[in-house]
SEVEXFI-324166 format. One line per 4 residues: number of its first residue (from 1); their letters; for each residue x, y, z of N, C-alpha, C, O. Coordinates in steps of 0.2 Angstrom, whole numbers, plus 5000, padded with zeros to 4 digits. Layout:
% SEVEXFI-324166
NUM) a) X/Y/Z/X/Y/Z/X/Y/Z/X/Y/Z  ...
% end
This chain:
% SEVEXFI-324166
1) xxxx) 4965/5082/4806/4962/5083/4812/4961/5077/4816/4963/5076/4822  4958/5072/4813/4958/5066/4816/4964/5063/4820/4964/5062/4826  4969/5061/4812/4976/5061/4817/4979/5064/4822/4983/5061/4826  4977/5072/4823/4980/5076/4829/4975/5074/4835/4978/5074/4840
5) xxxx) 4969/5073/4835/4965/5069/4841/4968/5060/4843/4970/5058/4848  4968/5057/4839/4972/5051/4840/4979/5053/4843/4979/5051/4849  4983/5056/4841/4987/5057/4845/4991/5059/4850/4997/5057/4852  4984/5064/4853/4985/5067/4858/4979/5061/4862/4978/5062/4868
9) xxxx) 4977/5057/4861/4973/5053/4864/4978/5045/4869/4978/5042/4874  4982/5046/4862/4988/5041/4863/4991/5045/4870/4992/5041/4875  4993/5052/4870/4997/5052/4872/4997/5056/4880/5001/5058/4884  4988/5054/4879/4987/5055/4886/4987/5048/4892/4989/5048/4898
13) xxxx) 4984/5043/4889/4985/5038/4893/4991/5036/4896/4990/5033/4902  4997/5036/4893/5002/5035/4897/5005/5040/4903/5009/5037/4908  5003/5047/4903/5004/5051/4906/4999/5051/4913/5000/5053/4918  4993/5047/4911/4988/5046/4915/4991/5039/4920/4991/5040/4926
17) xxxx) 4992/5034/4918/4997/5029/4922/5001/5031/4927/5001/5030/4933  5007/5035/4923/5011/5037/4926/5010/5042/4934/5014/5041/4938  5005/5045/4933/5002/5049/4940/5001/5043/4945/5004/5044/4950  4998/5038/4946/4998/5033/4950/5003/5028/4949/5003/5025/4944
21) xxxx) 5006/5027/4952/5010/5020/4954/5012/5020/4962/5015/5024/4966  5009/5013/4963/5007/5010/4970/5009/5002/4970/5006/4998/4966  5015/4999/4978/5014/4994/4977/5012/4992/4984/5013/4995/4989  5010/4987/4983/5005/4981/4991/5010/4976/4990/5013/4974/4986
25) xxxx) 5010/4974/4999/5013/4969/5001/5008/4967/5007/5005/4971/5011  5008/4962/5007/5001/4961/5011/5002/4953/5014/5000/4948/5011  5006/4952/5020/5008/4944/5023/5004/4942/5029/5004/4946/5034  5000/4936/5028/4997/4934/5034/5000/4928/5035/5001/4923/5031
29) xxxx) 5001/4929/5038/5005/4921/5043/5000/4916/5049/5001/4910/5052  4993/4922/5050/4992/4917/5054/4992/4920/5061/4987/4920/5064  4994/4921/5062/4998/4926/5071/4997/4933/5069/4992/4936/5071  5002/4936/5062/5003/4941/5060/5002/4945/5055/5005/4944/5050
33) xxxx) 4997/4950/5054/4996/4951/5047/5002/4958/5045/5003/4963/5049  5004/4958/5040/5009/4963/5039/5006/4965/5033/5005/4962/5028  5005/4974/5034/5004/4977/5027/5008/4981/5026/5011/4984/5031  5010/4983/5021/5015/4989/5016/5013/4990/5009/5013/4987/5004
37) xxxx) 5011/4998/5011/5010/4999/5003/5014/5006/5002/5014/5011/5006  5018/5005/4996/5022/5012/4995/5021/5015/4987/5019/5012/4982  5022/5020/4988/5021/5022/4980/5020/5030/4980/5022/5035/4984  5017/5030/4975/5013/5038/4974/5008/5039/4967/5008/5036/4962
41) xxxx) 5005/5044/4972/4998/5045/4969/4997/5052/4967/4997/5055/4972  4996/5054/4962/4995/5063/4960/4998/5067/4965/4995/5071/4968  5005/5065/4964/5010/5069/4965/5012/5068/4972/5017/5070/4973  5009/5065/4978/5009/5062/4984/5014/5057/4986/5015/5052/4982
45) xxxx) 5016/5056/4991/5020/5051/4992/5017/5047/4996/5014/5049/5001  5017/5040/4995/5013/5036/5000/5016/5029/5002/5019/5025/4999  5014/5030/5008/5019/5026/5013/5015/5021/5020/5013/5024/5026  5015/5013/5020/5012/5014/5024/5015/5006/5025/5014/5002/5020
49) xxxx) 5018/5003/5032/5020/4998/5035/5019/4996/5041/5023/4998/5046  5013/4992/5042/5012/4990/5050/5012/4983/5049/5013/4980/5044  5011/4981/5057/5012/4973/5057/5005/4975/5062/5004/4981/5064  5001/4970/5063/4995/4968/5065/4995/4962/5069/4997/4956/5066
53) xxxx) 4994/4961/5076/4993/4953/5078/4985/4952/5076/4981/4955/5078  4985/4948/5073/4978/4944/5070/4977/4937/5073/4972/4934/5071  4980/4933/5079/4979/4927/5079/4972/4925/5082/4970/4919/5082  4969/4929/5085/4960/4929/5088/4955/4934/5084/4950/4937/5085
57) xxxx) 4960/4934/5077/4954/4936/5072/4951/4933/5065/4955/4933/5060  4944/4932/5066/4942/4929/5062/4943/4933/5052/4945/4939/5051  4943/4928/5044/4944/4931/5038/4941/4940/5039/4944/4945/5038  4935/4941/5041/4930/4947/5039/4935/4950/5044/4939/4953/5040
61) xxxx) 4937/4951/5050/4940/4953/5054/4946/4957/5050/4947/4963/5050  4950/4952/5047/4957/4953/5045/4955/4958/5039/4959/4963/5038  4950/4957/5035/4949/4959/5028/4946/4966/5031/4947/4971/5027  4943/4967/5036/4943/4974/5039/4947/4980/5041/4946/4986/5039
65) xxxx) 4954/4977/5045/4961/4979/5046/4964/4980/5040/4967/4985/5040  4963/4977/5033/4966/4977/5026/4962/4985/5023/4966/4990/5022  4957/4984/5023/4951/4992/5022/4953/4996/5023/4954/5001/5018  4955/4995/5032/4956/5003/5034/4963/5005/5032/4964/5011/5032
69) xxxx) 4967/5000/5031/4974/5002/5030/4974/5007/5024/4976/5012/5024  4970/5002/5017/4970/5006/5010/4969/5012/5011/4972/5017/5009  4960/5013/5014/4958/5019/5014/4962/5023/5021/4962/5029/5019  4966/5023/5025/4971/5027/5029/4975/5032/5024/4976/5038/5026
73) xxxx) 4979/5028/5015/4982/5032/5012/4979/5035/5008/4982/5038/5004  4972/5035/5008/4966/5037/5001/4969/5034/4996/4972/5037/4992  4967/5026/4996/4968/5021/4992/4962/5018/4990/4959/5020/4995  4957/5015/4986/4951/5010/4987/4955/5003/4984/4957/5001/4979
77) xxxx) 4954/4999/4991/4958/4993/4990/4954/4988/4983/4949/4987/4981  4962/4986/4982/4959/4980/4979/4954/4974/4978/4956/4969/4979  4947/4974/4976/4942/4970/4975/4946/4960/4978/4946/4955/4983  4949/4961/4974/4953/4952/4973/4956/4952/4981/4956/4946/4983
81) xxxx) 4958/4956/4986/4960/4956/4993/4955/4954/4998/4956/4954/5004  4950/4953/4995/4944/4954/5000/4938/4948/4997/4932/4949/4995  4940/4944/4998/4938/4936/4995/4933/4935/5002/4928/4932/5000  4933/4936/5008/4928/4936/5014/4923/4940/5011/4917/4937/5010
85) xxxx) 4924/4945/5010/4919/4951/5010/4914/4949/5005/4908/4949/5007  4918/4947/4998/4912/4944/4990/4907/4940/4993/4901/4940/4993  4912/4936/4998/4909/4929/4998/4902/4930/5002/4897/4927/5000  4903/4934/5009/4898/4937/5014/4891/4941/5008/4885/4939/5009
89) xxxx) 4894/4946/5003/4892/4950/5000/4886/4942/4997/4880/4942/4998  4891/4938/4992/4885/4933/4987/4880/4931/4994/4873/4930/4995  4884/4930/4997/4878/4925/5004/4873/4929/5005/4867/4925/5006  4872/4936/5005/4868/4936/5008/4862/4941/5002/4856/4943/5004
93) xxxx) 4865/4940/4996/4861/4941/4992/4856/4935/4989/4852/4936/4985  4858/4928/4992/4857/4923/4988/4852/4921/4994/4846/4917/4993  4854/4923/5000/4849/4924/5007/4841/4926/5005/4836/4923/5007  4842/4931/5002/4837/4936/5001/4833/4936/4997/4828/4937/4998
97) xxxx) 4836/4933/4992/4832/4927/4986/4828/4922/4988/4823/4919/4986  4832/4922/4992/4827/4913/4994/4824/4915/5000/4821/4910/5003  4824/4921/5004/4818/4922/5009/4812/4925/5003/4806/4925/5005  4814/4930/4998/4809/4932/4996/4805/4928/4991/4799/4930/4990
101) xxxx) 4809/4923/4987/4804/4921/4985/4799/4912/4988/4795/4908/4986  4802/4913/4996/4797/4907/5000/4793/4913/5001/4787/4911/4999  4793/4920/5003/4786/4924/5006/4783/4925/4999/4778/4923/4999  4786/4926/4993/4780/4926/4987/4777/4920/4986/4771/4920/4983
105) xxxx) 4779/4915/4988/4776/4908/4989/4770/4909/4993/4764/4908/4991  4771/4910/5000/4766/4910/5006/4761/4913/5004/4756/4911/5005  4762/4919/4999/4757/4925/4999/4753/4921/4993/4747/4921/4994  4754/4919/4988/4751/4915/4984/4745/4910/4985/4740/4909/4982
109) xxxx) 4750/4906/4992/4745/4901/4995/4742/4904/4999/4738/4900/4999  4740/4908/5003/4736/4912/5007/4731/4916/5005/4726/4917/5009  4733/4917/4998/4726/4919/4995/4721/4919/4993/4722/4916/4988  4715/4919/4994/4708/4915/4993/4708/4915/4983/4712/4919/4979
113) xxx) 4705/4912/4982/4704/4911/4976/4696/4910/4974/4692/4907/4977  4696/4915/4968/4690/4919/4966/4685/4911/4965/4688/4906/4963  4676/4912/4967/4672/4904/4964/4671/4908/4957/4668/4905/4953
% end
């Protein structure tokens, strides 16, 4: 019984793989941002090639255009393509840290203290 669970366990994951395959191509030059993603996804054909002028757009800008692209084929893009976004993301967590613990500071010092 075991080995026929093991087996069929082995022999789902590869059939699992096999329903998604997807590839990215993703070129910024700087002027132009080029994305293409092609592949297939649970049985769907997925297709997608544009060119983008990006030269009066700032990382978060570009990393936004990258987003909507993914999410246009019902993709969730790649975490590692969005190196702005982390970075925004740690900032403003680290922001927040340190505003809240200056006001637990303030509120500390503000407090009268019992005679």
């Amino acid at each position: 019984m075991k080995i026929g669970l093991f087996i069929l366990l082995l022999s789902i994951g590869p059939v699992a793989m096999a329903r998604s395959v997807v590839q990215t191509r993703l070129v910024d030059n700087g002027k132009t941002l080029t994305i293409q993603i092609s592949g297939h996804r649970d049985g769907r054909k997925i297709h997608f090639d544009q060119t983008f002028d990006v030269s009066n757009q700032n990382i978060l800008q570009k990393e936004r255009i990258k987003y909507r692209a993914f999410r246009s084929v019902g993709l969730v893009p790649p975490v590692a393509e969005f190196p702005g976004l982390i970075t925004a993301a740690v900032g403003l967590v680290a922001l927040a840290g340190t505003a809240l613990a200056v006001w637990s500071q303030n509120v500390k010092i503000a407090a009268p203290r019992p005679i």
